[in-house]
Every structure is written in structure tokens, then in C-alpha cells.
C-alpha positions in Angstrom: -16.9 -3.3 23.4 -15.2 -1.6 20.1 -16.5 -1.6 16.5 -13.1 -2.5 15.4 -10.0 -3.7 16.7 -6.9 -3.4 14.5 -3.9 -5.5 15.0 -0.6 -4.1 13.9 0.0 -0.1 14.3 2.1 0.1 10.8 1.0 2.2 7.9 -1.3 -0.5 6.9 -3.2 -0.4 10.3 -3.4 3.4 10.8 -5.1 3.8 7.4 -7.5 1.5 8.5 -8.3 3.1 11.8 -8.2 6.9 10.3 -10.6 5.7 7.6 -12.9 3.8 9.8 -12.8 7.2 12.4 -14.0 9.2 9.4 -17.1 7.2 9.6 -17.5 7.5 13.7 -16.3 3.9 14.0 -14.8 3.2 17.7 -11.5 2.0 17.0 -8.7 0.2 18.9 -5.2 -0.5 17.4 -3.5 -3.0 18.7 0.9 -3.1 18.6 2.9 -5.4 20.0 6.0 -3.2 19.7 6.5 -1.0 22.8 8.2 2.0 20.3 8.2 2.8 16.4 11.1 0.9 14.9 13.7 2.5 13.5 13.7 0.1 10.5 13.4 1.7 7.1 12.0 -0.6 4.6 10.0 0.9 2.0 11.0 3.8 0.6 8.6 6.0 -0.5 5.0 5.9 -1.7 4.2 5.9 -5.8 1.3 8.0 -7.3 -1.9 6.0 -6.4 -1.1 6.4 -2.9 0.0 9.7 -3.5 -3.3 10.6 -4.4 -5.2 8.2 -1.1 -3.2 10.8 0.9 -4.6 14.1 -1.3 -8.1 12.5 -1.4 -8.2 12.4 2.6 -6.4 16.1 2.6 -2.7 14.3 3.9 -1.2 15.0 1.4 0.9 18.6 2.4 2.1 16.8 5.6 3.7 14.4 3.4 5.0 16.4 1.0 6.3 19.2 4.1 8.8 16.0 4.6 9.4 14.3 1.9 11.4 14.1 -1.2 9.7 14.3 -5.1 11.5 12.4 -7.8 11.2 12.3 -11.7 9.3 8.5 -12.5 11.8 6.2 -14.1 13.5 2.7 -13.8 10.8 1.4 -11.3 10.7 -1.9 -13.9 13.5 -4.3 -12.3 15.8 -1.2 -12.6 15.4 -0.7 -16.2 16.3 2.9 -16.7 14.0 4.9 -18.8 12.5 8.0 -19.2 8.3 7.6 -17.6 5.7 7.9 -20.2 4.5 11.6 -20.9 0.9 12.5 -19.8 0.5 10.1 -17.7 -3.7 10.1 -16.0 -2.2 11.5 -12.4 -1.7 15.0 -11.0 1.2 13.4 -9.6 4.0 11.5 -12.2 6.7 11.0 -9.2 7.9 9.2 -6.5 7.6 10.5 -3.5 10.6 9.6 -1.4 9.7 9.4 2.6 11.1 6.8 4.7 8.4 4.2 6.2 9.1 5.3 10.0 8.2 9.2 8.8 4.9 7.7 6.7 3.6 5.5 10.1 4.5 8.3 12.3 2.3 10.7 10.0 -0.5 7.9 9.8 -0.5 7.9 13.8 -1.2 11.5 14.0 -3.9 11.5 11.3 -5.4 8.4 13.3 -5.4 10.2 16.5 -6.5 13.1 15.1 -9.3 11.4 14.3 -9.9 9.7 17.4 -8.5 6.3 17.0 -7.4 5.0 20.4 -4.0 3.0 19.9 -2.4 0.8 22.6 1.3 0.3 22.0 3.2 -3.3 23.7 0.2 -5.1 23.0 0.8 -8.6 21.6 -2.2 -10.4 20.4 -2.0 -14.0 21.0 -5.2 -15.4 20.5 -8.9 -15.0 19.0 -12.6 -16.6 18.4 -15.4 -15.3 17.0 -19.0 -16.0 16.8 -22.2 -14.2 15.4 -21.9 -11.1 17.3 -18.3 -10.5 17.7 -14.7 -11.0 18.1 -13.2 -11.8 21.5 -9.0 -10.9 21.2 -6.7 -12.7 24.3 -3.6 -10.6 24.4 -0.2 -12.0 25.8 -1.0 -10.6 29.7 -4.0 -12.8 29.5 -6.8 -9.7 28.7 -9.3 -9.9 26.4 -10.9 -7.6 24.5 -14.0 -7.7 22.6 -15.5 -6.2 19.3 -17.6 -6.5 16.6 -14.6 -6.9 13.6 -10.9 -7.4 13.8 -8.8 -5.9 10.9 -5.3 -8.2 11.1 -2.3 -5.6 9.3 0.2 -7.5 11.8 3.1 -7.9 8.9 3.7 -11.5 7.1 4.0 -13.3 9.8 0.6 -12.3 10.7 -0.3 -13.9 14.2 -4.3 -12.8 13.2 -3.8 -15.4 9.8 -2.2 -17.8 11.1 -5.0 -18.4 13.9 -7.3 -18.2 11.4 -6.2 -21.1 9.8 -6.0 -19.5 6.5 -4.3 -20.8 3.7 -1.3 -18.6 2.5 0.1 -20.8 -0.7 3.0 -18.8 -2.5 6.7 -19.9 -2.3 9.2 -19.9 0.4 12.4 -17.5 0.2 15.0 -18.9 -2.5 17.7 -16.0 -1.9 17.8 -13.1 1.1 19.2 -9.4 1.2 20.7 -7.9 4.2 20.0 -4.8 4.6 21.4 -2.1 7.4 22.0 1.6 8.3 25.6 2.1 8.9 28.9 4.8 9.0 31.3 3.9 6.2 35.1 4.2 6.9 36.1 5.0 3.8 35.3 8.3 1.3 31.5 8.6 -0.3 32.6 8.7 -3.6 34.9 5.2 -2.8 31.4 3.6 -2.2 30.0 5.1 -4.5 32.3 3.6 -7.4 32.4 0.5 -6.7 28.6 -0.2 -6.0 28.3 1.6 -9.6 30.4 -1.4 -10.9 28.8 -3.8 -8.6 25.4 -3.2 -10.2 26.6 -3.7 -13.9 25.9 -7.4 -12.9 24.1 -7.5 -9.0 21.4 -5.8 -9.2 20.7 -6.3 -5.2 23.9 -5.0 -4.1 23.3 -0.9 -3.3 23.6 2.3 -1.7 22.4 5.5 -0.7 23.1 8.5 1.4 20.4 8.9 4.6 20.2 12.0 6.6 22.0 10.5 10.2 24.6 11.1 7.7 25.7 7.4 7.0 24.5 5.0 3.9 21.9 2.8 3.9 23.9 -0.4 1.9 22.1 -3.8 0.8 24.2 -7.2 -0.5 23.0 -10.3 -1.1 23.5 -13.1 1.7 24.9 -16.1 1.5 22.0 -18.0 1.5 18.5 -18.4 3.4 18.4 -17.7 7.4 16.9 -20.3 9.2 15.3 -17.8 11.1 14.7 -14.9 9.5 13.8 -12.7 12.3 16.5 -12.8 14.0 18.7 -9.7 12.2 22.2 -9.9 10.5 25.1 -9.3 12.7 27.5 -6.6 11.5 30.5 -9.3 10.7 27.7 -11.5 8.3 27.5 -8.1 7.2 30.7 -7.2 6.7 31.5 -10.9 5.1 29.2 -9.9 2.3 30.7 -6.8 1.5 33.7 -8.6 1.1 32.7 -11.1 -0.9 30.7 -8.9 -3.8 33.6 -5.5 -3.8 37.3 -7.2 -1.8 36.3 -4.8 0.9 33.8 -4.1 3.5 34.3 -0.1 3.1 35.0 0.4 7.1 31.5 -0.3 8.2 30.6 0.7 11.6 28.2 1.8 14.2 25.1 0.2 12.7 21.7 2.0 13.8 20.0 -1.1 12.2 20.4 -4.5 10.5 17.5 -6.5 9.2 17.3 -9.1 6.3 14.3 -9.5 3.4 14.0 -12.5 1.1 12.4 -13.3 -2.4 9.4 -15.3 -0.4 5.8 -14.6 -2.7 2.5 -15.9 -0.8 -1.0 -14.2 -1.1 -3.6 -15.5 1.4 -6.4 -17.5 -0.2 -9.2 -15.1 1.5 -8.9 -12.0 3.1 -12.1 -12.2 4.7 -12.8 -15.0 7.5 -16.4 -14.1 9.1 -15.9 -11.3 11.2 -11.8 -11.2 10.9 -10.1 -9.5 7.4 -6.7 -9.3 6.4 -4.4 -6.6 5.4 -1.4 -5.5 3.8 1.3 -7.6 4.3 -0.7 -10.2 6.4 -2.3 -10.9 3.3 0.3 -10.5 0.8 4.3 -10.9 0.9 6.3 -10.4 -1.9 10.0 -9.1 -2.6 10.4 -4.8 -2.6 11.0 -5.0 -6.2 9.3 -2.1 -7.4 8.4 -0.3 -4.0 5.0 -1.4 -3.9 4.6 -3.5 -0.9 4.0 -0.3 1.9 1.8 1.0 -1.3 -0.4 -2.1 -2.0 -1.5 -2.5 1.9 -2.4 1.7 2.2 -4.4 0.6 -0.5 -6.1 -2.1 0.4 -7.1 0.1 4.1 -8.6 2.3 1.6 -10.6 -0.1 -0.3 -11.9 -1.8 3.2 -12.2 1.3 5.5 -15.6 2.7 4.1 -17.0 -0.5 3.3 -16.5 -2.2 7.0 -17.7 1.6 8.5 -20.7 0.6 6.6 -21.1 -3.0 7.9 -20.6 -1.2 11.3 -23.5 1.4 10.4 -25.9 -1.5 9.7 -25.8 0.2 6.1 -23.8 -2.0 4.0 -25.8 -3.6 1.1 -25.1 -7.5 0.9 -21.5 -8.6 -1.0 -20.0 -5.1 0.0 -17.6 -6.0 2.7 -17.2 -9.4 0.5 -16.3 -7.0 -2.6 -12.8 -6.0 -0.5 -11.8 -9.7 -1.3 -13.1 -9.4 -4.9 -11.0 -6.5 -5.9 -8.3 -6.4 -3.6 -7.2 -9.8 -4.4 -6.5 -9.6 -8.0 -4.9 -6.6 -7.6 -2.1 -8.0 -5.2 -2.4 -11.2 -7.3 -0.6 -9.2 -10.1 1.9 -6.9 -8.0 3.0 -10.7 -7.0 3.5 -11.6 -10.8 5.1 -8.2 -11.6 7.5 -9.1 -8.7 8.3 -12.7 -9.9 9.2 -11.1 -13.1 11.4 -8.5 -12.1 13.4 -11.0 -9.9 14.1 -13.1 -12.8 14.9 -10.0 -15.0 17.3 -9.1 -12.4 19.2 -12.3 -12.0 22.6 -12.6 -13.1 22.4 -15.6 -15.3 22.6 -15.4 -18.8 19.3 -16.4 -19.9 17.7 -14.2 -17.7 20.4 -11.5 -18.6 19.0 -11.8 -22.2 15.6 -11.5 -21.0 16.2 -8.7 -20.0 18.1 -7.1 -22.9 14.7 -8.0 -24.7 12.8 -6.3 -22.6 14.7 -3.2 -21.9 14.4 -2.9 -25.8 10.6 -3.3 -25.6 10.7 -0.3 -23.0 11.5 1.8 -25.4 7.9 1.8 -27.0 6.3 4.6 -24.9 3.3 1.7 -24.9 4.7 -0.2 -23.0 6.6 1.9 -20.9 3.1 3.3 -20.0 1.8 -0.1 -19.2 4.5 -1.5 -17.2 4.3 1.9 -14.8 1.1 1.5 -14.4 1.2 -1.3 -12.9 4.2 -0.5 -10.8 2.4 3.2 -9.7 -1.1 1.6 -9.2 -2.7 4.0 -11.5 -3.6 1.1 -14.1 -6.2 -0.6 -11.6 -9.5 -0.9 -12.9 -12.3 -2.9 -10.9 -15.0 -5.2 -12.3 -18.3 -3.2 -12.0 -19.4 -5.1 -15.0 -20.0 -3.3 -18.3 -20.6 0.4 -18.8 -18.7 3.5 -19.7 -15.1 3.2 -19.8 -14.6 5.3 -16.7 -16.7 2.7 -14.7 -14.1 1.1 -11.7 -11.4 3.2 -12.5 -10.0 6.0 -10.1 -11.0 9.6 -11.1 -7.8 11.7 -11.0 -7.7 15.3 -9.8 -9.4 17.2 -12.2 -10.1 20.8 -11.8 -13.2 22.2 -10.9 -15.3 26.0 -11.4 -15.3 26.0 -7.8 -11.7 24.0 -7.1 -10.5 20.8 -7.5 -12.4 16.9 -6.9 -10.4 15.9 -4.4 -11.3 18.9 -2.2 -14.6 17.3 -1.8 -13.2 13.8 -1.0 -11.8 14.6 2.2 -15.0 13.6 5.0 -14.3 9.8 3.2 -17.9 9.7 1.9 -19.9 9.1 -1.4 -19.7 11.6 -4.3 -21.9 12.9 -7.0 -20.5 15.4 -8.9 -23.1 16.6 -11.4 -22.4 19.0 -13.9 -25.8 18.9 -15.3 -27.7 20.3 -11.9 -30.6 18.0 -12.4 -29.7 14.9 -10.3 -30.8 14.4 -6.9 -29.0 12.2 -4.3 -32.5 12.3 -2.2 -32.5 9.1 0.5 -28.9 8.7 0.9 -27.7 12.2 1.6 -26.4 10.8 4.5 -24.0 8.8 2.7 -23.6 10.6 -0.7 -22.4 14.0 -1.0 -24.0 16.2 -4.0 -21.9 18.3 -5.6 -23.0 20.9 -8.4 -20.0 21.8 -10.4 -18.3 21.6 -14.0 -14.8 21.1 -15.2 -13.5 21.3 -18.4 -11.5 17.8 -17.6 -14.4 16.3 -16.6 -15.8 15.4 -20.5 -19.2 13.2 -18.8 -22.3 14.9 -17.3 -21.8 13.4 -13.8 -20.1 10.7 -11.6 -21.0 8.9 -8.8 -17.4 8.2 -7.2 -17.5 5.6 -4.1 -15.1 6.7 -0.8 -12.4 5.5 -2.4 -12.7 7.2 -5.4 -13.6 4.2 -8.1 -16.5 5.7 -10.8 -19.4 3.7 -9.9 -21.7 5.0 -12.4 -21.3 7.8 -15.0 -24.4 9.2 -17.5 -26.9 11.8 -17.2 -30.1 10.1 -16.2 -31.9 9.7 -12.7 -33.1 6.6 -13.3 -29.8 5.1 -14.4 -28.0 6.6 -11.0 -31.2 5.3 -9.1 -30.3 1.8 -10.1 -26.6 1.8 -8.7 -27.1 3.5 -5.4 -28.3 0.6 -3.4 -25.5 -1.6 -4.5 -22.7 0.7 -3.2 -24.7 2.6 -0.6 -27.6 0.1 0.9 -31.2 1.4 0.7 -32.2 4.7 0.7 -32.8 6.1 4.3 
């Protein structure tokens, strides 16, 4: 029997399974898909998770093969310059194609002893008080004690579940492909320059098999949508946004995405918890869908380890739904917005002349980032100093830097007045004696994740918090 079963070996999943590994969690990752795909949908990975990746020391692998870019026009495509100072070590974009970011994940995961089972197709599940009992599609089962479902949006684990997943259907669809062009770069280039003066869904870019990755609006919704473009529906849609489909050829893949928004009305169903895209589906406007579901592995990782433990004080494993929701809740709004900013009808054009004006007040450039970057989330730990539910950036330490000590995904007090004592839960709480000059409170009590769960001076006052984020003293 495992602690945890995962289903769905994507970047969602493997956060899951590396964070729940860090806690001596037996682990089993489920994917139906015999090989990684090839498919490249998200892009890269914005500050917030940037930072996930430092905090469980990732971050250099990532970097080793990646791509950093300035911040800037992440708001429907509304170019302006990024806000200055913003509360992050690290103001860019880090450009890394999704295949490179799950193939990383994987080797963290195994690393770390997750056991993952590729061509394994979940079919069915039940669960009762003690466990969760998994039927895959050659008729095994498999048992354990939680099941984690980060099987995409049209996640087999929610759908047995029964959960609702209210939202709207797709209104409009993007094909999207890797391809050879037949016709000079800078050809391409031009016209999807002029193309984008009005269609902000038709685009372009260079990849390093050395042909383009090219996107253009179909002609309307697919009745079924998994079943990929061809390359002449392709080509027809070239045709029909530039007089030309540019010579494409050899396609390494063709894949579609639509404007469909859902989010699932719990992600907790007794003993089964949702996700990353099983949870939440939304268009890529922005880059934050890959983003939002690395996050919400690192909000639930720690928090089912303890459940797992026998640990977990009562309404922690609950508080995943409590804080992860809201937060996808408004990625979904941000999305709705930008697609209407972005549509080429001439209310919405001024709409977005209006706003692109409001952009230029650093204010709300700042704002609108934050949202788009993650660094503006701030759970409700009810009142207290202003730090309280917020993520504690970087900052620099006597002795090195905070994140340094985040990497063994456990508790952290970092006291710079030497007189606090983690006694009774030094098993789940590291204690750190150190100062900073960033650091302008006496100490901090930072959950796994990273979120301030209490900041002051006095033993009595961090005596209070512990057993809500750390059970009862041992």
C-alpha cells in the first residue's frame, strides 16, 4: 500500500511527489502516456515559481537551461516597461519549454525517491475511511491512503469524483504547431508583425530544431478537441489571416487550445485532491497556467506529508482548498479580462486603449504584474502584521541567504533576536539564529512553503501559532 498515489506525471504531479518525498512519504505516480510528449505549451515559469524552484535548491538546473527575460507586456500584450523594485530576487521570465521543466521535475522526483510508472491509465477509483483503491485500464488495482489527481483538464480523477467544474465552454480555439517554414525568417517575421497590429492570437517564434513555433486562430470550435489539427486546417488558417501559408512543412507537432474557463467547486473530496489543471482551466493568456498548478503542489505537498505523518492539526489539509482556490479564482478573472482586451472589436479595442493608458501609472503596472507573476498573493491568516500570509522573498542573511535554509521542505524560524525556542516541534520546525539587514522584524515563523505565519518577538505569541500550522508539540 502507498501513502500517495499521483495521477498525471506533468509538472503539476512531479512537484507533488518531490515535495511529498521530502517528507519520507511513499509515493507512486501514475502516467498514462507511455513517453514525454513533445508538446510545448507553456512557455516558461514567472517569478513565484521561480523562487518554489530556489526555495527547494532547483533552481540552477533550471536556470543551466533556460532563457532570462526583462518583465514586460505579460498584461494581454500590453507592452510596458515592469515596475522597478519589484519584492523578488528575481524580476524576469524565465523562458524554458514545458517538456525541459517536466523532464527536470522527473529527475528531482526520482532523486528523491518517488517511484513513477509510465503507460498507466487510471480508469477508475473508491475510497472509504482508510484509503483509496485505484483500477487502472489492464484491470490492477492499487491501493493507498490519498490520491493527488494532476491528470490535465480533462481530469479522469474529477470527473469520477463527481465534482462539479462550472466555468464556460470554449467560445474560440488557437492552433498551435512546431513546423519548417518555406519561405525566409524575416518574411514571417513581417507579416506576423502586421498581423498582430489587429490579432493578437496569431504569432511566432524561433525554437531551437531550428523551425517556428506559429499560432492562428481557427475557424471555429472542434468538436473534439483532442484530436490535433491537421497540417492543411493548418495551412487554411495561415491563409486566411496573411494570403499565404509561408511553405509550412514537416510538422513535429500540432495541437489546438481554446478560451474554455472552469474551476472545480472543491479541490478536496475525502481522501482524493485536485491539482493543477484538473482543477482549473483557463486560456494561456499571461503564461500562468503551468505556474498556478507548481503552485498549488507547493501549497498541498507539506500539508498532506503531514496528514500522512498523523501530524496535521485539524483544517490543515482543508486550508489547500481555502487558499488555493481564490487564488486560481482570480488568475481565471485576470484571464477573462485579457481575452476581451485582446479581441478585435471595437469596443473592446477601446478598452483596451484605456487601459494601456492606465499602465502607464507605475501603480498599476505594479499591480497588474503581480498578479500575472504570483508575487501579489497574500493568504488569509486573519489579522496581524502586514507580513502575515505573504511569501518572504530572498533576503540576505550574516550567514547566507533564507532560502538556503528552505531546501529540507520544513518549518522555519528565523530569529534574529536568539531568544526563541522551537522546543516540541523540532521535528517539524527548523531554528535558525541569524540577522539580516532586509529582514526589518525580530523573527518569522515561515510555513514549508514559505507564507509568514507569525512575525513578533515574543514566546508566548509564537507558542500560540505553532499548533495550528504544525499539530501539537511532540
Amino acid at each position: 500500500m502507498f501513502d500517495v498515489i499521483v495521477a498525471g506525471g506533468g509538472p503539476t504531479g512531479l512537484m507533488v511527489a518531490g515535495e511529498l518525498r521530502l517528507h519520507g512519504v511513499r509515493v507512486l505516480v501514475l502516467e498514462k502516456d507511455a513517453e514525454p510528449t513533445e508538446i510545448v505549451r507553456a512557455l516558461g515559469l514567472h517569478a513565484r515559481s521561480v523562487e518554489v524552484l530556489e526555495q527547494r535548491g532547483l533552481l540552477e538546473r533550471f536556470l543551466a537551461l533556460g532563457q532570462t527575460y526583462p518583465l514586460g507586456g505579460y498584461f494581454a500584450g500590453i507592452a510596458k516597461p515592469a515596475p522597478e523594485r519589484l519584492d523578488t530576487t528575481h524580476p524576469y521570465v524565465l523562458a524554458i519549454h514545458q517538456p525541459v521543466t517536466a523532464r527536470l521535475l522527473g529527475e528531482w522526483a526520482d532523486e528523491v525517491g518517488a517511484e513513477v510508472r509510465r503507460g498507466c491509465e487510471l480508469v477508475g477509483l473508491g475510497q472509504d475511511d482508510d484509503g483509496v483503491t485505484v483500477e487502472l485500464a489492464d484491470g490492477t488495482q492499487l491501493r493507498s491512503r490519498f490520491l493527488v489527481g494532476c491528470d490535465g483538464g480533462r481530469s479522469v480523477v474529477r470527473k469520477l469524483l463527481g465534482v462539479g467544474f462550472p466555468g464556460e465552454p470554449a467560445r474560440s480555439e488557437t492552433l498551435l504547431g512546431e513546423m519548417q517554414i518555406g519561405v525566409p525568417a524575416e518574411e514571417l517575421m513581417a507579416a506576423v508583425a502586421e498581423i498582430r497590429k489587429t490579432e493578437l492570437f496569431f504569432g511566432a517564434m524561433p525554437v531551437a530544431t531550428g523551425g517556428f513555433r506559429i499560432g492562428v486562430p481557427a475557424d471555429g470550435v472542434a468538436e473534439d478537441r483532442t484530436v490535433p489539427p491537421s497540417l492543411d486546417e493548418f495551412k487554411q488558417q495561415l491563409r486566411a489571416f496573411a494570403g499565404t501559408d509561408f511553405g509550412v512543412h514537416s510538422a513535429r507537432w500540432l495541437s489546438r487550445f481554446g478560451d474554455g474557463t472552469r474551476l472545480v467547486e472543491r479541490y478536496r473530496t475525502g481522501r482524493v485532491l485536485l491539482a493543477g489543471d484538473a482543477a482549473h482551466i483557463h486560456p494561456p493568456l499571461g503564461g500562468q497556467g503551468l505556474n498556478l498548478g507548481l503552485q498549488d503542489a507547493f501549497n498541498l505537498g507539506w500539508k498532506l506529508a503531514a496528514a500522512v505523518a498523523g501530524w496535521a492539526p485539524d483544517g490543515l489539509l482543508d486550508s489547500y482548498h481555502t487558499e488555493r482556490h481564490p487564488v486560481a479564482a482570480d488568475v481565471l478573472e485576470n484571464t477573462r479580462a485579457q481575452g476581451v482586451l485582446m479581441s478585435t472589436e471595437p469596443g473592446a479595442r477601446s478598452v483596451r486603449s484605456l487601459v494601456s493608458e492606465l499602465m502607464d501609472f507605475e501603480v498599476v503596472r505594479r499591480y497588474l504584474i503581480e498578479k500575472i507573476i504570483g508575487l501579489g498573493v497574500r493568504y488569509d491568516f486573519g489579522e496581524g502584521h502586514e507580513l502575515l500570509g505573504r511569501r518572504m522573498r530572498d533576503v540576505a542573511l550574516k550567514n547566507g541567504r533564507l532560502y538556503e535554509l528552505m531546501h529540507a521542505g520544513r518549518g522555519l524560524l528565523l530569529d534574529q533576536t536568539g531568544r526563541l525556542s522551537v522546543t516540541g516541534w523540532a521535528d517539524r520546525v527548523d531554528h535558525v539564529v541569524d540577522v539580516g539587514e532586509e529582514l526589518d522584524v525580530p523573527a518569522v515563523l515561515l510555513r514549508p512553503d514559505g507564507h509568514v505565519a507569525w512575525a513578533g518577538a515574543d514566546q508566548e505569541g509564537l507558542l500560540d501559532v505553532m499548533p495550528r500550522w504544525f499539530g501539537a508539540a511532540a
